[in-house]
C-alpha positions in Angstrom: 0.0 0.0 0.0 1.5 3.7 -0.7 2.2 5.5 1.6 0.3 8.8 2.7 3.8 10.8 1.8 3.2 9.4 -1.5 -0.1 11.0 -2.7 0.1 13.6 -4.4 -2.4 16.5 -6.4 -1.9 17.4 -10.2 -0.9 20.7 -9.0 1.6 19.1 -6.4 3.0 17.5 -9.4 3.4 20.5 -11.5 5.1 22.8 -9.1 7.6 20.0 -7.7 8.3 18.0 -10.8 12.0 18.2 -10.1 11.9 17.3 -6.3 9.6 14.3 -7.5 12.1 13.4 -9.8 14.8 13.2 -6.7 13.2 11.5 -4.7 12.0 8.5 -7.2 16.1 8.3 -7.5 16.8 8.1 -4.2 14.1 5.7 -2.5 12.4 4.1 -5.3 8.9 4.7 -4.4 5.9 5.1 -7.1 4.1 8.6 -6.8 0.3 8.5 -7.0 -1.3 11.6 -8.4 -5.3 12.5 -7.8 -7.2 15.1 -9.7 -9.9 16.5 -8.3 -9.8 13.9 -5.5 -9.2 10.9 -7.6 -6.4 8.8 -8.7 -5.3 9.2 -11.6 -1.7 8.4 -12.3 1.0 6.5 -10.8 4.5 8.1 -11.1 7.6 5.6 -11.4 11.0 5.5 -12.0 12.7 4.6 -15.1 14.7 1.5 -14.1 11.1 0.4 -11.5 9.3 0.6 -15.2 12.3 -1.3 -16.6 12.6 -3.8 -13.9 8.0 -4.4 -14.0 8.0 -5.0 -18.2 10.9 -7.3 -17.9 9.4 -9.1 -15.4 6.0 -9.2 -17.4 7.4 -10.3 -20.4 9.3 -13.2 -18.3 5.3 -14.1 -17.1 4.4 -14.0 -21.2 6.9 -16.3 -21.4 5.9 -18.6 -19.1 2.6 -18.7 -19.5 2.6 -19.7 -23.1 5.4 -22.4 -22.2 2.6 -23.2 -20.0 -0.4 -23.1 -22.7 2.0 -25.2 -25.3 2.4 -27.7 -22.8 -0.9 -28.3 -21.6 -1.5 -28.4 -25.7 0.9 -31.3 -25.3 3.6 -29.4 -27.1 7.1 -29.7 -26.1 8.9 -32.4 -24.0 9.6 -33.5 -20.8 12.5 -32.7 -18.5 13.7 -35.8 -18.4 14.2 -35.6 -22.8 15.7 -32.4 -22.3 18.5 -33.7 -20.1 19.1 -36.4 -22.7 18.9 -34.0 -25.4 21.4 -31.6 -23.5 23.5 -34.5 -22.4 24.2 -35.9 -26.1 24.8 -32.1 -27.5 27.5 -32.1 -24.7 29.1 -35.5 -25.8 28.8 -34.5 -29.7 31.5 -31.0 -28.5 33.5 -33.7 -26.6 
């Protein structure tokens, strides 16, 4: 949950834009902006946005790995070690 430090107005946003800026450097937490009352943004830094779409392209990965093999697609682990295992003696 955000804490209260972290709410901010529109106007708050507009007049401290540099200080928000700072402080998303040096502690890392999201900024939550309300108009009129209400949420509407969420301010980040760069490297968290970096850090969240590399992790949800990990869980895209995953999940289809997951659909394909519920489709019966792939192999098992234990033909994938065998697999691995003759590439390595075929280098040797």
């Amino acid at each position: 949950m955000p804490s209260v430090a972290n709410i901010k107005s529109i106007s708050y946003l507009k007049s401290h834009a540099a200080q928000i800026s700072e402080d998303l450097e040096m502690n890392g937490n999201p900024f939550f902006i309300t108009q009129n009352g209400e949420a509407s943004m969420v301010i980040e830094s760069v490297r968290q946005f970096q850090e969240k779409e590399a992790l949800i392209a990990a869980l895209k990965v995953m999940a289809l790995g997951e659909k394909e093999r519920l489709q019966g697609k792939g192999i098992s682990a234990a033909e994938s070690r065998a697999q691995l295992a003759a590439a390595r003696q075929r280098r040797a």
